[in-house]
C-alpha positions in Angstrom: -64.6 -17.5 24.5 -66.4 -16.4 21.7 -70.2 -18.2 20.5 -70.0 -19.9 17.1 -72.3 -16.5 15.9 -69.6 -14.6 16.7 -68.2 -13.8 13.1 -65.3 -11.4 14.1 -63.6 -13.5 16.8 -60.8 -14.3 14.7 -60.3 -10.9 13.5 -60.2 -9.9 17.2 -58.0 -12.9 17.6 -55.5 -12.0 14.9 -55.4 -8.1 16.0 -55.0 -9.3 19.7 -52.0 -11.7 18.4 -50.7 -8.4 16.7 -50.7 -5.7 19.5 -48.4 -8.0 21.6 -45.8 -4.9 22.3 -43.5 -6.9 23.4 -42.8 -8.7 20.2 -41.7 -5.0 18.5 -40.3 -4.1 21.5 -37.8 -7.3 20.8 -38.1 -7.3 17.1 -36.4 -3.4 17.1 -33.8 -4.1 19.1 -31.8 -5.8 16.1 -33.2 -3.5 13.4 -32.1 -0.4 15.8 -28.5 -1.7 16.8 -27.5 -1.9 13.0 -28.5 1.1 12.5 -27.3 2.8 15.4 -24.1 1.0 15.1 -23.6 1.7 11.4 -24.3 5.6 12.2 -21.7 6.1 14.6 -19.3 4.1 12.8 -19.8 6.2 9.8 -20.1 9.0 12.1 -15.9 8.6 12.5 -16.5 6.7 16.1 -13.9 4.2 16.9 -15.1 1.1 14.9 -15.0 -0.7 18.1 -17.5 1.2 20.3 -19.7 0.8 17.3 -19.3 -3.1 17.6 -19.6 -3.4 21.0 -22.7 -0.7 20.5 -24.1 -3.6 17.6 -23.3 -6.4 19.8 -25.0 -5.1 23.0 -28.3 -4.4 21.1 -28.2 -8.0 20.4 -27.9 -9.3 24.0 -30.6 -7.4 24.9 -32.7 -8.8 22.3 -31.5 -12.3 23.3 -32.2 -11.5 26.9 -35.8 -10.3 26.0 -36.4 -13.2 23.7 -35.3 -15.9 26.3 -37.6 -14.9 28.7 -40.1 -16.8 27.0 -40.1 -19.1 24.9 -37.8 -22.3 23.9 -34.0 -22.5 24.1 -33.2 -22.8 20.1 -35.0 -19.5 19.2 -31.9 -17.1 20.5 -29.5 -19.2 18.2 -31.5 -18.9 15.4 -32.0 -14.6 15.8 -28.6 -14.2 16.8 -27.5 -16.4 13.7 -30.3 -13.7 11.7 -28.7 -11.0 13.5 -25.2 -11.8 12.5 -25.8 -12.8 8.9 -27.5 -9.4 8.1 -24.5 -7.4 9.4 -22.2 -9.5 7.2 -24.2 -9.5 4.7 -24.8 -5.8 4.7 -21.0 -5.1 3.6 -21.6 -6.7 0.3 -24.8 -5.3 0.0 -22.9 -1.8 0.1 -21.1 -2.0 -2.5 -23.8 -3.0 -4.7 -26.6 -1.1 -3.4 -25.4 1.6 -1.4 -24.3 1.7 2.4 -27.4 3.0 3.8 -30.0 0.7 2.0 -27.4 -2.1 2.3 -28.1 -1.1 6.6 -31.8 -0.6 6.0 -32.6 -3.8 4.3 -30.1 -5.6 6.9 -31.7 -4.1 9.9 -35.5 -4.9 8.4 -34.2 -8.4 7.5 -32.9 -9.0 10.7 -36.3 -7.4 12.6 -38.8 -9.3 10.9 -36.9 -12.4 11.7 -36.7 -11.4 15.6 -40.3 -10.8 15.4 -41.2 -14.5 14.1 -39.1 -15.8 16.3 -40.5 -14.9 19.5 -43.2 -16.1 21.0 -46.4 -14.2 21.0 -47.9 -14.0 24.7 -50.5 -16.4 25.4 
């Protein structure tokens, strides 16, 4: 516990709150399977592998993420997760299929990371 004279605590606090690897560990996971599964998809791999390749990345995520934390927080990233690969199709069209995945897969990652729980 820090004394009142202690002028950087919070700063110590809010770096401490921010080099919780875990959360990125978690927060990639998403951001990395729709990328991963876009590339082999586009790479001429059965479009199924590539799902199942998009889908696992997710329920590793979800596994990671449950370990901690409360029950509605999986529904919520998954729901992040799968909104951001749909919404990545229309997104292709207008802005490209690789910025369309980019934007998705950040989307979706900066989601994960709010919604797990920072280690206390």
């Amino acid at each position: 516990m820090a004394s009142k004279f202690d002028i950087g605590a919070s700063v110590r606090d809010a770096w401490a709150e921010q080099q919780d690897a875990r959360r990125w560990v978690i927060a990639g996971m998403p951001a990395a399977g729709l990328i991963v599964g876009f590339a082999l998809a586009n790479a001429g791999v059965s479009r199924w592998i590539a799902g199942v390749v998009l889908v696992a990345f997710g329920v590793v995520a979800a596994i990671l993420m449950g370990r901690k934390g409360w029950p509605w927080r999986i529904p919520v990233a998954g729901a992040v997760y799968a909104t951001a690969f749909a919404m990545a199709h229309p997104l292709g069209l207008i802005m490209g299929t690789w910025p369309a995945v980019i934007l998705a897969a950040l989307v979706s990652g900066a989601a994960t990371y709010e919604a797990t729980p920072p280690r206390r």
